[in-house]
Structures are given as structure tokens and as C-alpha cells.
N, C-alpha and C positions, 0 to 999 in steps of 0.2 A: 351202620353203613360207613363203609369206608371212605373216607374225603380225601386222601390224601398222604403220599409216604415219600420223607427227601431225607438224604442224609446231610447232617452240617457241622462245620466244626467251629462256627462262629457260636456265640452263648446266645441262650434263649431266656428271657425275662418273664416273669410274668408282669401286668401292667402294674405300674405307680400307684398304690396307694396315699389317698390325701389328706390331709391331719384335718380336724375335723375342728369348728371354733366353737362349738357348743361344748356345753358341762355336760359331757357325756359320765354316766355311771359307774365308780371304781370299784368295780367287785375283785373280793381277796384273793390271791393268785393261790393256785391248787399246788401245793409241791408232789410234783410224779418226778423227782427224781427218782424213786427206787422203781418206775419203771424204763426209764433211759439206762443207756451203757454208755461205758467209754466209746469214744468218738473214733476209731482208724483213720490210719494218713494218709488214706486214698479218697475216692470219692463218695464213701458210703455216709449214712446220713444219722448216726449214731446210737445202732442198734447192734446187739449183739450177733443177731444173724445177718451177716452182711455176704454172704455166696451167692454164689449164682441162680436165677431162679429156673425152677424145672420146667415152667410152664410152656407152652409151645408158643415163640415171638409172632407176635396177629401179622405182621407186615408182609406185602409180598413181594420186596424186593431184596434184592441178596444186599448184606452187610458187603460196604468195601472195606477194607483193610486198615486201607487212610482215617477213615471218618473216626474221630472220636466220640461221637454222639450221633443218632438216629431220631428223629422225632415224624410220627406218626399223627395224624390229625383224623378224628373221630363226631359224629355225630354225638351229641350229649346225650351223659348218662349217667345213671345216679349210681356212686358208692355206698358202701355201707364199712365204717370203722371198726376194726377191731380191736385188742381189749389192754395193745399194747403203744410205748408212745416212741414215735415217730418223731424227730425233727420236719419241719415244712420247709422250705427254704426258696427266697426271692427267684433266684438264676442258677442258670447252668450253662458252663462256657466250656466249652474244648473237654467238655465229658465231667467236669467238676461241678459241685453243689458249690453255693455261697452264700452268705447272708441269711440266718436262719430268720424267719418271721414268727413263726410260732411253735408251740409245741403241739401237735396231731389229736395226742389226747384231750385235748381243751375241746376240739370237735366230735367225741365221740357220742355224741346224743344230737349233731347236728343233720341237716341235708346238705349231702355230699356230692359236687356233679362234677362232672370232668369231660374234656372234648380233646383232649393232648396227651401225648405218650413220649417219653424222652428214654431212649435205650444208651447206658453208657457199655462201659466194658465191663461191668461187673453187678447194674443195677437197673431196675429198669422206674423211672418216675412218672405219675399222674400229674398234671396241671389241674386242680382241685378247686373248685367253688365253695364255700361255707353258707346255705342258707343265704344265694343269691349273689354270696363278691366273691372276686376271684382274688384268691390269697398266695397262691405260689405252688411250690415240687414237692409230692410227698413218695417214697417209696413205695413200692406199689405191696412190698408186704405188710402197709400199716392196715390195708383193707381186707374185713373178714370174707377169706374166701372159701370158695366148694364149703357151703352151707346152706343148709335148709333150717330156717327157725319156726316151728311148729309147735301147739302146746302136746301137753304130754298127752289130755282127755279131752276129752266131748263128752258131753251130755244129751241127749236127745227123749223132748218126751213123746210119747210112743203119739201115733197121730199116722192113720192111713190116708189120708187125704196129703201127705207130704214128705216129699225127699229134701234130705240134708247134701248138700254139695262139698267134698270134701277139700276142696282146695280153698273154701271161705277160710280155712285154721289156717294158712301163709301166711305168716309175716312178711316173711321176706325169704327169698331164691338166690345166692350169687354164683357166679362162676368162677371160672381159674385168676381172674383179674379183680376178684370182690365187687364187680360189676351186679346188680338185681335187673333178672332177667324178666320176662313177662312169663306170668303162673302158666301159661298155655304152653310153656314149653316143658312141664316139670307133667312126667307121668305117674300118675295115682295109682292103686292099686284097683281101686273101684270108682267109680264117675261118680256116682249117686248111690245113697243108698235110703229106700223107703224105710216107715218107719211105723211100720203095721204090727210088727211082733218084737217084744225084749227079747234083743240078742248083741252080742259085743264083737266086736270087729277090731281088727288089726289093719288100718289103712296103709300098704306102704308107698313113701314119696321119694321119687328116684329124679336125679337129674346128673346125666352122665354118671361118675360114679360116684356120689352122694346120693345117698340115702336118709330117710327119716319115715318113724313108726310113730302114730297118731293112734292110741286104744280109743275107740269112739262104739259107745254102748247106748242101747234104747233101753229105756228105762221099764218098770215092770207095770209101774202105777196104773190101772186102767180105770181111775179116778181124778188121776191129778188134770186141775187146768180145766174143770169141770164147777162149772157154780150150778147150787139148787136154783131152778128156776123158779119155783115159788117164792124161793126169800127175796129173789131179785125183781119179780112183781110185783108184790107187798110191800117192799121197800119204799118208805115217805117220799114222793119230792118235794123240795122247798121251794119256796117263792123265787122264780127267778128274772128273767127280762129276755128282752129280745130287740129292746127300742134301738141299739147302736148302731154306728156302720163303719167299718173297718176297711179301707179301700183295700183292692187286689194288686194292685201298678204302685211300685213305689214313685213319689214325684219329687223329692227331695234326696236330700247327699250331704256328706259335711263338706264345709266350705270349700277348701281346695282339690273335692274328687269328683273325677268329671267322668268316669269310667276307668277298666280294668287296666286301660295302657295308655291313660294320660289323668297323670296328680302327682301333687307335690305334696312335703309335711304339711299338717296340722300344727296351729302357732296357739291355740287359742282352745280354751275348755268350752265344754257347753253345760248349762243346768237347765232344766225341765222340772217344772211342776207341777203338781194335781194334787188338791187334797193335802194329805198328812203325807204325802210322797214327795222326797225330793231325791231327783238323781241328780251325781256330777259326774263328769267325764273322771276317769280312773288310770285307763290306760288306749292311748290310739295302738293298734294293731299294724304289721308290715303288711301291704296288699298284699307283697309274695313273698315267698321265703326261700323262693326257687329263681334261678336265671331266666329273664325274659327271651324267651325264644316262643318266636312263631309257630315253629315245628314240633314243640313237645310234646310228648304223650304223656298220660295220666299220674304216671310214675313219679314223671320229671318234676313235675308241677307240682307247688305249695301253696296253694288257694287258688280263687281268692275269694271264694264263696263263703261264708260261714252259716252254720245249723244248730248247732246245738253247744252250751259253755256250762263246766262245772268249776266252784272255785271252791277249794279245799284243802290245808295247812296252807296258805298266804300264796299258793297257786292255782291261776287262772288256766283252763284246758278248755282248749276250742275245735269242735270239730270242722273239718276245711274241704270242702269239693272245688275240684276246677272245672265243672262243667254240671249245670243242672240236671240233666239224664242221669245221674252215675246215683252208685248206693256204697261206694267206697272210695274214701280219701287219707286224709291224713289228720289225725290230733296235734296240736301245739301246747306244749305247755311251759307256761309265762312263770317265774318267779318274783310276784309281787313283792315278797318280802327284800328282795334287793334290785329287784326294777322300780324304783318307787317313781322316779321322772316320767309323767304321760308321754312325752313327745318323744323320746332318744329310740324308742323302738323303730321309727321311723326312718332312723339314719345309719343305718347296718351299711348301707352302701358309700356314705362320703364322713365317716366319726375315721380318729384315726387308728391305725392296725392295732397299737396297745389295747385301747378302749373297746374296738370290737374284740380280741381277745378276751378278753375277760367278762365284756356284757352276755357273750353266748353261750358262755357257761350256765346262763342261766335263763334258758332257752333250750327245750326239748323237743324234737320231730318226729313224729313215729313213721315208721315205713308207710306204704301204700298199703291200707288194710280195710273192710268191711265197716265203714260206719252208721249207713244208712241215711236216710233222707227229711226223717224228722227231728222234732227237736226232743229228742229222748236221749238223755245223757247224766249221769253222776258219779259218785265217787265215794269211797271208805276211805279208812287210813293207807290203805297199800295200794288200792286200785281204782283204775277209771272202769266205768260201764258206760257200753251204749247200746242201743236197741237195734240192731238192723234192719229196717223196715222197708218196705216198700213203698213209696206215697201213692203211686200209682192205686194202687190196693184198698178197698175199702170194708166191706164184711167177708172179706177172707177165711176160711177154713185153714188158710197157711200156719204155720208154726212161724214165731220170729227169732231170730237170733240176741240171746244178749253174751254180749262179748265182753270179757272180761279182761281187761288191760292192767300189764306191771304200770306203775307210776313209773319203777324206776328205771326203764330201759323201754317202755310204752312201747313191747310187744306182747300179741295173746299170748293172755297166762290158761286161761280156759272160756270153755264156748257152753254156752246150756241152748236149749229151746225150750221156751215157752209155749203155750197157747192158753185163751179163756176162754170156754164154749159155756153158752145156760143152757143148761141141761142137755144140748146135745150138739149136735154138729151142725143143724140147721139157722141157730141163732149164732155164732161165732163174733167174738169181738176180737177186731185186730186194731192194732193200738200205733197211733204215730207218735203221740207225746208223752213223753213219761220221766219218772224222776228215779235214780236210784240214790237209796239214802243209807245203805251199808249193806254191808256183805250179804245179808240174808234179807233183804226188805227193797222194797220197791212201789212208788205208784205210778198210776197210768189213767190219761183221761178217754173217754170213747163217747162221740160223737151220736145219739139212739136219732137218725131221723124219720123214722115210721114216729115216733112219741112224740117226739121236739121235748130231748131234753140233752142232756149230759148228767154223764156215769163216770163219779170215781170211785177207781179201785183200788186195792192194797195187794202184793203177790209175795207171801214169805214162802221162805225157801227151808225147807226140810229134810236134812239129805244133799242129795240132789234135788228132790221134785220141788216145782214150785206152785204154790196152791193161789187161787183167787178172791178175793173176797171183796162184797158193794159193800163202799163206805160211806158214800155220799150220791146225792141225785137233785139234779137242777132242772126244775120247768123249763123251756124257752131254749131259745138257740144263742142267746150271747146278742148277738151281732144280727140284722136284718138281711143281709143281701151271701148269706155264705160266704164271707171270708173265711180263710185257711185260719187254724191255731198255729200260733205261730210261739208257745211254750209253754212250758207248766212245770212248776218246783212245789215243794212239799218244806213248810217248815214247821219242824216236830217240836220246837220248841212251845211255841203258840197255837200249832195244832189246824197251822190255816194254808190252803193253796193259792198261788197264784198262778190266776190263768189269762195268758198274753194272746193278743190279735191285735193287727197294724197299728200303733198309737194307739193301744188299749189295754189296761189293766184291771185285773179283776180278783178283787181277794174273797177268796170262799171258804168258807167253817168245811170241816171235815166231813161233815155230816149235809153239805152243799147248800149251805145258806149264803147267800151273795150279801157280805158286808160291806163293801165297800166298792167302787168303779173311779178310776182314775181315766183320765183323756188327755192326750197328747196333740201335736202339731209338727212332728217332726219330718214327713214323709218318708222316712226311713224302715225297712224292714222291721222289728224284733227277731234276734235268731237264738232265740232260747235265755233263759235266766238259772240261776242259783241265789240259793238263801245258804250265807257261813258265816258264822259269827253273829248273829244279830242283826245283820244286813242283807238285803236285796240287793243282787246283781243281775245287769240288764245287758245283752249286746244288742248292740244294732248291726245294717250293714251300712252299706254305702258309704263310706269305708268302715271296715270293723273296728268296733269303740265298744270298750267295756264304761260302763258307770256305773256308780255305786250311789245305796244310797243311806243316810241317816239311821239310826237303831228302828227296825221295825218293831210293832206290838201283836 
């Protein structure tokens, strides 16, 4: 929506940034010289393509003559970087850049927003956000534009009970301004496609004249995703419980968070005990990582929900909703190995320009992309997974999504569908919680309320297909009054799960012997856990706080 179009020739600022009196985190500066140019002596911003851009000028007012500068005002909206670097720069006065603040590239795995347009005579600038602060003028060709990022395949296993939606493979959509526009405007070649017979398909994705081909093939298997139902009758249960209760309403918070749009830093760690379990706080999380604005939509927005957390090589990856309803948000991913200070994440908005430069480097956002609702999340050495789930959903015949994310640019690399059916399509296990533990391997817990037990499973991957298999079975419901699970990780080392509800932990033998029950007091959600290295990782919400805890056994 358009807000607003004046021409000026007075300089445009962006606001004061303010040096920050905390020990913020010095991470090593990137050298991208060899992707900067010499600088020109006019007002470009020190790239080698400094012409005129083709694009058609958004404003609807005629350029006068006089003006050496035009600046346009814009409802916010998120960029997407592209792969080259850009100077940023404080001001622009009388059509000239000044003061450079940072280098563009430093932000190319950030959340990008913008509400301001500066037309000089030869260039046109964004006034750019980084992951919630506003930093200054970037040339508007540092932003990748007229792109569709899309994986190359899809996987689908064959399943007539369910259509795959082709626009869940979006990354991300931009236009002529590197703007991400909303999927509903990008035309598919097919809306849906059932998934009753193996056949391969050429999905194409058009927006204006950008184009992208998605091969997405049903697979042949008319086995896979299929468990014997007798071996899953037969199948032992172990001794389990059901004495607990795990509230539904969380009633606690960490100290200074009072809700989504009023708190301040956390000063102060927290540790929690039970048993042989000790967590400490690790690292507080940013509520957002996006500009607080009233008005934004889904895109815009960087939490402040969290669901599900994988930590893997010495990074922390959190999936983020900003609004309960949704089944798609955004991943963040933390680099512990050089964020090692709990608190300084919290101060992306008042630390000063050097320091945020270099701390967000090590700091990654993924577009707006299909996460889902549970806490089903992990990771290999190259990628994240997560399950796409429905919560809404309970013995579903649906197929689920698991989506396989780059680490290193945390957009879809590729999409499979799953399903477990015993024996047929009448018993169907659909799965909220699960753990992915490499590339080919996965578990997942299902909830049996006709038995009153819990089922865990095992799903390796073959090919593409991915097969099912009971590895464990637990009497009892956990918990007395139906509480949600609120997680569940796999550690292969020890060969044992943990499985989370409200201040409640519970370590189970593979084979679903309950050794162990931890109890908390926190009133805080659980939004999913990982086991790396030896260690139990726990998030909470109210504000998102990862903890960690001592070598498990």
C-alpha cells in the first residue's frame, strides 16, 4: 500500500543508532572484499553495476527536474538479499549516499524489511531493517530480485486419501524490487495434485515473467508407510503410568516477560532441577527478529511463538509462528559456537552498529516457509527437517510433509511425504512429535487412545520411500487430564527418548520402558527438545530460553 510520495532535496537519515554499554560478542569480520568494487564519484554505492535500473519507478508522481532525490514511503515489507555485497549507508542528502554503516553482505542470511524508497538520479535506495533495527540505504540491486526459489523434487508417497499442494515448495517469491510477495499471487501449473497412482509431474511456477520447474513424482511403492498389523498387536507394552498432570494454561514467564509487546532483557540465568537432571539457561532468545508493527502480516513477522528446536554442530534452530492458527513460519538459527553470552541476543535493538554487525552474522532466518505445528524437528550434518503437521488433526489418513531444509541458506532443499498406516487405511497414525536424527532415519511418538498407550516409531528412508516400524510401547497416557506433548528427541547414543509435557520429563528405553520421570515448576510451555553431544536441550516459551543440561546417560 502506498503511504505516501514527496520529492526532496533536503538528506534523509536513517535514525541514530546507540553504542551499547554491554560486552556485546566480537565475531571475526568476513572479508567480502572480492565481492565489492571500486567505489564511482558519483552517488552509487560501490558496486560495479551502478546504471540505471530498468524497473518500472512504483511512484505516481512525475519526477520534477529540480529534485535531486524522491523518496517514496511504503507499507512494510520484507527483502530478500542477494549473493552480492552492497555498501548500506547512514544518509542521503541532495541525491548522495554518506557514511557507510555496514556492508549488505553481512546481512545476507538475515530478515530484511523496508518501508522507504529514495530515487536519486542514477539509483534507487531501500531504507532497510536487519532482523528488527533499522540500519540505513541499501541499493535496491543488493536485493534478489524476479525470483522464485523452489526445490528442484518432491517426493510423494502414493496415498489416495490425499493431495499435495504445490506451492507448500515456496521459499520464497520476489518481484522487480527483491520485495517476497504473498504465494497467492505466484500461478502454479496445477493447484493440487492427488496422489492415487505413480506418475511425475512437471509443476510450473510463474510470476509475471519468472518462471520455475518443480519435478514432483508419486512414488510407486504400494507398500511403503504400511506397518504389519499383527507385529504391531503383538508388540509388548511396558510398564507405564498415567499418575501425572501437566497443566494446559501456561501461568508463569521468565522474569521480565509480560507478553508479546511489553518486556525487557533477561539479566539473570535460571536452573531447574529433578533427579539426575539439571538444566541451565544457555541462551535467551529475541521475542522478534522482525519490526514491531501492528499491521503485519505473516511474512513480516519473526516469532514470537516457538514449537519446535534442533541443536546441531554448536547451532541452536528454532522453529517460529506468529500467530497460533498457522502451520508455516520461520526457522532461526543461533550460532552457539560464537554467541556464547546468554543475554546479548536480546539486544539486537540498543548494542552498537559494529557489534550488531558482526553478532548477525551469526544469526540465520529462513523465509516464511511450511513448518508445521508440532514439535517434530531435527537435523543431519547439512540439513534441518521438520514435519509439517497439522495439530488440528488426530487419526488422520492425511500424508505429512517432511521438509528438508539447507542449513546453509535454510531454504527447501527437498519435500518427501510420509504416512504410517497398520495394515490399512482404517487405523492411520498421524504424528505431531518427532525427531529427525539423519538423513535417512527418523522417530515419531503417536498417542493410541482406544488402548491408552503410546507408540514409538522408527521411519528409514530407502530411496525415496520411507518405511515404518514399532519400536517401543508404553501402558498409560503419561499425564491424567490430557495434556498436549509438548516434545520428543531420540538419543542414539544411549538408545533412550525423551518425552516432554508442561514441566514434565520423561526418559523412555527404546523399547518404551519409563526409566526415569523428572517434574518441574516453571509454568512455562516446553517447545520441543534435542539431545547433541551428550547433552539435553530444552526450550521453553514465555520468553524463548534454550537450557542445556549436564552429560546425560
Amino acid at each position: 500500500m502506498l503511504l505516501g510520495s514527496l520529492a526532496f532535496t533536503a538528506h534523509v537519515s536513517a535514525n541514530p543508532v546507540l553504542a551499547d554499554t554491554t560486552n556485546s560478542p566480537q565475531a571475526p569480520q568476513t572479508n567480502s572484499a572480492n565481492n565489492s568494487t571500486k567505489e564511482p564519484m558519483d552517488d552509487d554505492d560501490g558496486t560495479v553495476d551502478n546504471g540505471k535500473s530498468n524497473d518500472t519507478n512504483p511512484t505516481t508522481i512525475k519526477k520534477q527536474k529540480q529534485a535531486k532525490q524522491m523518496v517514496t514511503g511504503y507499507s512494510m515489507m520484507t527483502k530478500v538479499a542477494g549473493n552480492k555485497n552492497y555498501k548500506v549507508w547512514q544518509e542521503i542528502s541532495d541525491g548522495k549516499v554518506s557514511k557507510k554503516v555496514a556492508d549488505g553482505i553481512n546481512f545476507r542470511y538475515s530478515h530484511i524489511q523496508s518501508d522507504q524508497l529514495i530515487e536519486t538520479k542514477n539509483n534507487r535506495y531501500w531504507r532497510i531493517y536487519v532482523n528488527g533495527r533499522q540500519v540505513g540505504y541499501v541499493n535496491e540491486k543488493f536485493f534478489a530480485r524476479n525470483q522464485i526459489a523452489v526445490p528442484k523434487t518432491v517426493s510423494l508417497v502414493r496415498n489416495e486419501l490425499y493431495s499435495f499442494f504445490p506451492k507448500d515448495a515456496i521459499s520464497y517469491v520476489t518481484n522487480k524490487w527483491g520485495t517476497v510477495i504473498d504465494n497467492d499471487q505466484v500461478q502454479v501449473s496445477r493447484d493440487s495434485i492427488t496422489c492415487s497412482k505413480p506418475k511425475t509431474y512437471k509443476v510450473k511456477y510463474t510470476y509475471g515473467n519468472t518462471t520455475a520447474i518443480v519435478k514432483v513424482t508419486i512414488r510407486k511403492s504400494t507398500t511403503e508407510g504400511i506397518a504389519d498389523s499383527n507385529e504391531v498387536n503383538s508388540f509388548p507394552a511396558q510398564k507405564g503410568t498415567s499418575d501425572y498432570q501437566a497443566w494446559k494454561t501456561h501461568y508463569g514467564s521468565s522474569i521480565n516477560y509480560i507478553n508479546p509487546n511489553e518486556y525487557s532483557p533477561e539479566t539473570t540465568p535460571h536452573e531447574i532441577k529433578s533427579g539426575d537432571l539439571t538444566l541451565r539457561t544457555r541462551f535467551y532468545q529475541p521475542v522478534l527478529l522482525s519490526v514491531k508493527d501492528p499491521t503485519d502480516d505473516n511474512i513480516n513477522r519473526v516469532g514470537h511463538i516457538p514449537e519446535g528446536v534442533t541443536v546441531s554442530q554448536g547451532w541452536a534452530y528454532t522453529s517460529l509462528l506468529s500467530h497460533t492458527n498457522l502451520t508455516s513460519g520461520h526457522i532461526v538459527g543461533y550460532d552457539l559456537n560464537n554467541l556464547k553470552d546468554p543475554y546479548n541476543a536480546q539486544h539486537l535493538l540498543d548494542m552498537s552498529q559494529k557489534d550488531f554487525n558482526n553478532y548477525v552474522k551469526h544469526i540465520k532466518v529462513s523465509p516464511y516457509v511450511p513448518i508445521g505445528h508440532g514439535q517434530a524437528m531435527g537435523s543431519s550434518d547439512k540439513y534441518i527437517y521438520v514435519l509439517n503437521n497439522d495439530n488440528t488433526l488426530r487419526e488422520s489418513t492425511d500424508s505429512e510433509e517432511l521438509i528438508q531444509i539447507r542449513k546453509s541458506d535454510l531454504q527447501i532443499n527437498k519435500i518427501w511425504t510420509i504416512k504410517t498406516w497398520v495394515g490399512d487405511e482404517n487405523t492411520p497414525r498421524y504424528f505431531h512429535n518427532g525427531v529427525i536424527v539423519s538423513d535417512n532415519e527418523m522417530y515419531t511418538v503417536y498417542r493410541d487412545t482406544k488402548n491408552n498407550r503410546y507408540e514409538f516409531w522408527e521411519l528409514t528412508r530407502k530411496g525415496d520411500n520411507w518405511y515404518p516400524k514399532l519400536v517401543g510401547k508404553t501402558d498409560g497416557s503419561f499425564v491424567s487430564n490430557n495434556s498436549p506433548c509438548q516434545g520428543l528427541t531420540y538419543d542414539t547414543k544411549n538408545q533412550n527418548f525423551y518425552l516432554a509435557f508442561n514441566d514434565l520429563i520423561f526418559k523412555i528405553a527404546r523399547n518404551g520402558e519409563l526409566k526415569q520421570t523428572y517434574t518441574f515448576d516453571t509454568g512455562r510451555e516446553i517447545e520441543g527438545m534435542s539431545v547433541s553431544g551428550d547433552k539435553l536441550y530444552v526450550n521453553l516459551a514465555q520468553r524463548a530460553e534454550l537450557l542445556v543440561s549436564m552429560n546425560i546417560n
